[in-house]
C-alpha positions as CSV (number, residue, x, y, z in Angstrom):
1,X,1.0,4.3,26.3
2,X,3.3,2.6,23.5
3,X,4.1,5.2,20.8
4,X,4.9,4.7,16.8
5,X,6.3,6.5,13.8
6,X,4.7,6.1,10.6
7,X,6.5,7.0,7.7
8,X,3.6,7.5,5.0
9,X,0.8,8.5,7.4
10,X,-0.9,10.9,4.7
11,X,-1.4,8.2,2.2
12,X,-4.0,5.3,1.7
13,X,-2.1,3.0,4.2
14,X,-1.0,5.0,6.6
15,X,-4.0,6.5,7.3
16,X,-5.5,2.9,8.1
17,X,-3.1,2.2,10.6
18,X,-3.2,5.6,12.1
19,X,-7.1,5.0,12.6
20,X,-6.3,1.2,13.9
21,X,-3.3,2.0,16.1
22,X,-5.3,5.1,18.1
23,X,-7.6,2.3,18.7
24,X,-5.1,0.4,20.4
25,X,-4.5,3.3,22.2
26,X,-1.3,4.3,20.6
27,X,0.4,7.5,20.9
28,X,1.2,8.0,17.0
29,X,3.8,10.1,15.0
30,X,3.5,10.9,11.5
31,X,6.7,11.7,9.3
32,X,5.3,14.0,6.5
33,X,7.3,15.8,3.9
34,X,7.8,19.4,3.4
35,X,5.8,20.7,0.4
36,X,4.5,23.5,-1.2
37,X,1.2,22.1,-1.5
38,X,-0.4,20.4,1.9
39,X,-2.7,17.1,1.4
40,X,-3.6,15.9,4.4
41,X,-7.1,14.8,3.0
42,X,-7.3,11.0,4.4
43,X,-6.1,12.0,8.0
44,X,-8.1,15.2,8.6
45,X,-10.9,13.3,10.8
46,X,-7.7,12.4,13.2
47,X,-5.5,15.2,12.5
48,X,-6.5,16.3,16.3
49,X,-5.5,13.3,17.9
50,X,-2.3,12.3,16.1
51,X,1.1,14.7,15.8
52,X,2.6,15.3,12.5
53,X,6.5,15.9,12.2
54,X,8.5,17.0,9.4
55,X,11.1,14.7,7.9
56,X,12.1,13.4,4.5
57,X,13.5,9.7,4.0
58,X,15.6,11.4,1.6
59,X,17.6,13.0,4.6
60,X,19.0,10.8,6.8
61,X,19.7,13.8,9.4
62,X,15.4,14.5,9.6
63,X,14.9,10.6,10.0
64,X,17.2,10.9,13.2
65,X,16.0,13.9,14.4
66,X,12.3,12.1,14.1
67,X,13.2,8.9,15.7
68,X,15.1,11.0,18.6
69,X,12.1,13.3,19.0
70,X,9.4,10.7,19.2
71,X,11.2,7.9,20.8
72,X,9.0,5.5,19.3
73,X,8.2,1.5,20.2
74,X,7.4,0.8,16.7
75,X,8.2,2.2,13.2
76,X,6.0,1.5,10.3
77,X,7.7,2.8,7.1
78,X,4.8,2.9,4.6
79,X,6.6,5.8,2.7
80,X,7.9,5.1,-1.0
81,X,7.3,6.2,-4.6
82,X,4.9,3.4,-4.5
83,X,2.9,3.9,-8.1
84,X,4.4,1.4,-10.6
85,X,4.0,3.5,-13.9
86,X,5.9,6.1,-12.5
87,X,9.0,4.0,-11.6
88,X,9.6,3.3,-15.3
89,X,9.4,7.8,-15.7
90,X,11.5,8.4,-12.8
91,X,13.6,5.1,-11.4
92,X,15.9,7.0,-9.9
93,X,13.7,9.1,-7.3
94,X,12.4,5.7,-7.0
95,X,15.2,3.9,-5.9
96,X,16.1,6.9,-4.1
97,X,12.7,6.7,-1.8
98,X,11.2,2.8,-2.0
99,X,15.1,1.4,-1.5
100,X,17.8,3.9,0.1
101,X,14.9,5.2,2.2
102,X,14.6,2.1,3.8
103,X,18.6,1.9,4.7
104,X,18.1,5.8,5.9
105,X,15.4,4.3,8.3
106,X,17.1,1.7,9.9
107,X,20.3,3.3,10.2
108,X,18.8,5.9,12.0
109,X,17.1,3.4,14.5
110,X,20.4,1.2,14.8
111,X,22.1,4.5,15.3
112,X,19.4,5.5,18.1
113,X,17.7,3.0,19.7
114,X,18.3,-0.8,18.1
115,X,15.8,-1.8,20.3
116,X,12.9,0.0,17.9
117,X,10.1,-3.1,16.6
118,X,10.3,-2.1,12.6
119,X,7.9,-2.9,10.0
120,X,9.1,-2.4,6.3
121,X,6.0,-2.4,3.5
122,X,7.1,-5.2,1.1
123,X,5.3,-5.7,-2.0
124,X,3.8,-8.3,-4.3
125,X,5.3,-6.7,-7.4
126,X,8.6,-8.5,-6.1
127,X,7.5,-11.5,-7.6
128,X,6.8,-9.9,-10.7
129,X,7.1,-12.8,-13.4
130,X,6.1,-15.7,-11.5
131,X,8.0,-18.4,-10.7
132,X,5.6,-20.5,-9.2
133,X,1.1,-20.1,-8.6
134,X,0.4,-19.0,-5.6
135,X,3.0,-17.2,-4.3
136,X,4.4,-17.1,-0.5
137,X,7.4,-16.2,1.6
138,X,9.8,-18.6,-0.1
139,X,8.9,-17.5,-3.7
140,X,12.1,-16.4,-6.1
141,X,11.7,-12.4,-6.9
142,X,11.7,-11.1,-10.2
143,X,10.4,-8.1,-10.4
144,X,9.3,-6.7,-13.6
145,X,9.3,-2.7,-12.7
146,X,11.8,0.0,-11.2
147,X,9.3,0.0,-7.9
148,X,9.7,-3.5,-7.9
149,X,13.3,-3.9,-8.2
150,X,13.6,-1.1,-5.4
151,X,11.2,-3.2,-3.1
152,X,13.6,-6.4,-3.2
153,X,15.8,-3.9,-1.9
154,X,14.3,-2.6,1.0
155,X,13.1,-6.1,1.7
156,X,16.6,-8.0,1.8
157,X,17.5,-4.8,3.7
158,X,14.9,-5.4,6.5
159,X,16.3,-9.0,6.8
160,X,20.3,-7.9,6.5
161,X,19.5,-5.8,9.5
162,X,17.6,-8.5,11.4
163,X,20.5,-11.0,10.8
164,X,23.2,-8.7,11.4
165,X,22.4,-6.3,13.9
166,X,19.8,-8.2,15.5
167,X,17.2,-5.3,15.3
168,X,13.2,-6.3,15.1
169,X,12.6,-5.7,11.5
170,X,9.8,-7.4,9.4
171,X,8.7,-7.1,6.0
172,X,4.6,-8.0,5.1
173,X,4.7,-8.9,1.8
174,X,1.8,-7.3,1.1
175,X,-0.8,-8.4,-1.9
176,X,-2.9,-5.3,-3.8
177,X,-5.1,-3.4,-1.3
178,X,-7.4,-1.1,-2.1
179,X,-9.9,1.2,-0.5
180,X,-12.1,4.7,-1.3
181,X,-8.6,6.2,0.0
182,X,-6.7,5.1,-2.8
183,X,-5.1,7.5,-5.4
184,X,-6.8,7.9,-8.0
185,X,-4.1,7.4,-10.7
186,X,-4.3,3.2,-9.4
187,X,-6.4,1.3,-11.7
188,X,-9.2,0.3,-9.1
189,X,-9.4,4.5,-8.1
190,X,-9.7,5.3,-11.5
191,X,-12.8,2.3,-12.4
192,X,-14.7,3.1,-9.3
193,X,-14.2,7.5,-9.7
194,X,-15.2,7.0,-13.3
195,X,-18.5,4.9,-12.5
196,X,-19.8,6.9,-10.0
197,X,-19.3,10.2,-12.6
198,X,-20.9,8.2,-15.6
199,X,-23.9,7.0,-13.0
200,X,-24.5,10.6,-12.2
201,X,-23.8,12.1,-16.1
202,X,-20.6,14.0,-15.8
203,X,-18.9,12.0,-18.1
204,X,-19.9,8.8,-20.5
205,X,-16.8,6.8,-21.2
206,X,-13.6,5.9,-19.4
207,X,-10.3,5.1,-21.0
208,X,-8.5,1.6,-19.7
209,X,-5.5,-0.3,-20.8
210,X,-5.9,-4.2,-20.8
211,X,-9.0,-5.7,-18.4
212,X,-7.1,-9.3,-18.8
213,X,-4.5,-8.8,-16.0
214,X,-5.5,-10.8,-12.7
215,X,-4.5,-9.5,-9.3
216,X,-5.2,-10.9,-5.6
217,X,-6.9,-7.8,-4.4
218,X,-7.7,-6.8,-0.4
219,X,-9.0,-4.4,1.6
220,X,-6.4,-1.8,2.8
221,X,-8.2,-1.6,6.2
222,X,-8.0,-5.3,6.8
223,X,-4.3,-5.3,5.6
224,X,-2.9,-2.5,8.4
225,X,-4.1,-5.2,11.4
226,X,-1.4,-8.1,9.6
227,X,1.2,-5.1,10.1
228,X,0.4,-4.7,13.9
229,X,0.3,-7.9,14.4
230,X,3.6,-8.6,12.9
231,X,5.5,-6.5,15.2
232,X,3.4,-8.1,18.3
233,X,5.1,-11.7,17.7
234,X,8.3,-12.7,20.0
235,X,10.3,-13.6,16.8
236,X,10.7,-11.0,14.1
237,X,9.5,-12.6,10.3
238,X,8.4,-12.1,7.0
239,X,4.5,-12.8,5.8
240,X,2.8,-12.7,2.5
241,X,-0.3,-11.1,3.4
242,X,-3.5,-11.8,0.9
243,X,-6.8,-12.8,-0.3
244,X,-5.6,-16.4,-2.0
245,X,-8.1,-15.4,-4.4
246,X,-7.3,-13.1,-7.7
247,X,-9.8,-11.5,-10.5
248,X,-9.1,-9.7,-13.0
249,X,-9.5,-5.8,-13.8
250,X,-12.6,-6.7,-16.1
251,X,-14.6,-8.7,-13.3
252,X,-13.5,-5.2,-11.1
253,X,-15.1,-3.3,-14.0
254,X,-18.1,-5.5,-13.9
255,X,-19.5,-5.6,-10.4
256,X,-18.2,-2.1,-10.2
257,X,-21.0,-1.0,-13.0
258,X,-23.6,-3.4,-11.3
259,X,-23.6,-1.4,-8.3
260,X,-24.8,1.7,-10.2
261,X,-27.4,-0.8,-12.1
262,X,-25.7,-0.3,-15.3
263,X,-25.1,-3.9,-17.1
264,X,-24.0,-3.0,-20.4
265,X,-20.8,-1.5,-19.2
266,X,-18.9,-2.1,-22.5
267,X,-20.3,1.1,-24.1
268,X,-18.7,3.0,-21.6
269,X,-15.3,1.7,-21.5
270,X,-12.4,2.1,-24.0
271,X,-9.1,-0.6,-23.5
272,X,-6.8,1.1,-25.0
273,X,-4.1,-1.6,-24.6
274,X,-1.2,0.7,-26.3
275,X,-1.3,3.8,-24.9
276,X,-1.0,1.9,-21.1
277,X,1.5,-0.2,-22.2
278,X,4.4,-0.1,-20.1
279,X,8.1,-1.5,-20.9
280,X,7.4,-5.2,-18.7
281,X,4.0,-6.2,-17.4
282,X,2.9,-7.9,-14.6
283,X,-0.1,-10.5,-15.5
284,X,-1.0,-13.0,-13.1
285,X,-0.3,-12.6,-8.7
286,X,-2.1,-14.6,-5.9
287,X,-0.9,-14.6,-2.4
288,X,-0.6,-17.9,0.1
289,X,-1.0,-16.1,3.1
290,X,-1.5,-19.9,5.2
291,X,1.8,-18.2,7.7
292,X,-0.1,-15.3,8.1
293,X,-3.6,-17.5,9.2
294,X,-1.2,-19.6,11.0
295,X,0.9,-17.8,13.0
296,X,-0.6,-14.4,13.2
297,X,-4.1,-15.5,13.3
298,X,-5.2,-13.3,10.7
299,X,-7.6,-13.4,7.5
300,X,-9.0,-10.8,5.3
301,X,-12.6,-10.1,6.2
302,X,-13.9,-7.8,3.1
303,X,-14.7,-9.9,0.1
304,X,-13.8,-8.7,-3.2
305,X,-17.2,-8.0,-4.3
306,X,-17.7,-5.9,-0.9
307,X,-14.4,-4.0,-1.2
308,X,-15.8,-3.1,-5.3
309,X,-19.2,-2.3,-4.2
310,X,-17.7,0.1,-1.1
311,X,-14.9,2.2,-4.0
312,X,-18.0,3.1,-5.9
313,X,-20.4,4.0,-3.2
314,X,-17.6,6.4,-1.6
315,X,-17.5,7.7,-5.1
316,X,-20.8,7.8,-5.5
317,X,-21.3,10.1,-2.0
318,X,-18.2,12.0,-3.4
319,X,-19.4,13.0,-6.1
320,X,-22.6,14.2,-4.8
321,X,-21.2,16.9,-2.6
322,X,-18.8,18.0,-5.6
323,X,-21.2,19.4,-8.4
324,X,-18.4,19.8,-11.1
């Protein structure tokens, strides 16, 4: 029985993979965090069949400690201070996490067992301001955010320690994916919560920053199977994995309201453009994932209407059992 490490397991993500890897009959390790407060919400249905150890990617001495414990075949590092607004409040922690976390990582596999298949979580928000439409492997970065600066680290990272040490390491370039498991301070949580509440009258409007912004949006589910598959190839390598298709957050609001019948959507929604503002913006990503289709034989199978309509109706469920 092959066995993994998932940095991350508790989060939107990690919790996919968990789910997909036990299917693959995985033995699978979680790294989870010391706090005060526990929230192990999006792994409790697995909780039984997994094992969760304690580690911080802040402390190198915890990731060795894990990596030595578990002796895994494959580490998926999912971890980071991965919400963009934040990075601009606190881009220190973040670089701190979503970049040095990633040299903690693999020095703690080169140090124990250079023999480890790695996985690092890339990001679209590399690219940032677009050099050119759509975007794939070969793309110039320029991120436009602290988490995206930190992600160009942790990605040439993954690839110095490929080229240098010879270690397994892969980045997935990975395009927005969502799911009813994201947090609910991303955009698409927020639309989808918000619906569901003004559908069943616990609240009438919702406050939004600028719908123009167009993103190439997946499903997260879909998006954990590119990651597997990346560490099942002979050669270790980089992939943009995406949709090829981008809308933007008012078509998300749209279909979002028509699956709670409510067409005049406009009353309830307040773009307040300012107060969302952040220092750079990001306008316009879409992913060429054609390597991905190629050589991994994979493609996203939840369309973006499907991935909107499923948000809501979790919501929707949610929301019924919680009558505040």
């Amino acid at each position: 029985m092959p066995k993994v490490l998932i940095t991350g397991i508790t989060g939107q993500d990690g919790s996919y993979l968990a789910e997909f890897l036990l299917k693959k009959n995985y033995s699978v390790f979680g790294l989870t965090r010391r706090t005060s407060t526990v929230n192990n919400e999006r792994i409790k249905h697995i909780e039984d069949k997994i094992e969760l150890i304690q580690g911080d990617l802040l402390d190198q001495s915890s990731l060795v400690e894990a990596i030595n414990y578990t002796k895994p075949d494959e580490v998926y590092n999912l971890a980071a201070q991965s919400f963009v607004k934040t990075s601009w409040n606190q881009p220190v922690l973040t670089g701190e996490y979503t970049a040095l976390g990633v040299t903690r990582i693999l020095e703690a596999i080169r140090s124990v067992n250079p023999k480890i298949k790695f996985y690092q979580a890339s990001s679209s928000e590399m690219f940032g301001k677009v050099t050119e439409t759509p975007q794939k492997e070969t793309t110039r970065f320029h991120p436009r955010s602290p988490y995206g600066v930190a992600k160009v680290y942790g990605h040439y990272l993954t690839q110095n320690y490929r080229e240098s040490y010879d270690i397994f390491a892969c980045s997935g370039i990975l395009f927005n994916h969502e799911s009813p498991r994201r947090g609910l301070e991303f955009v698409t949580r927020k639309i989808s919560h918000a619906v569901a509440r003004i559908k069943l009258g616990k609240q009438d409007k919702v406050e939004l920053g600028d719908l123009r912004p167009k993103r190439d949006w997946g499903f997260a589910g879909d998006y954990v199977e590119a990651m597997w598959l990346m560490l099942q190839q002979e050669k270790a390598e980089d992939f943009v994995i995406a949709t090829g298709e981008n809308h933007s957050v008012e078509e998300f609001v749209t279909i979002a309201f028509e699956t709670v019948g409510i067409t005049d959507w406009k009353k309830h929604v307040v773009s307040n453009v300012e107060a969302h503002m952040r220092p750079a913006e990001v306008d316009y990503l879409i992913g060429d994932a054609g390597k991905a289709r190629k050589e991994l034989g994979w493609a996203p199978k939840t369309s973006f209407k499907q991935l909107v309509e499923m948000m809501v109706n979790a919501d929707l469920e949610l929301e019924k059992r919680n009558n505040k």
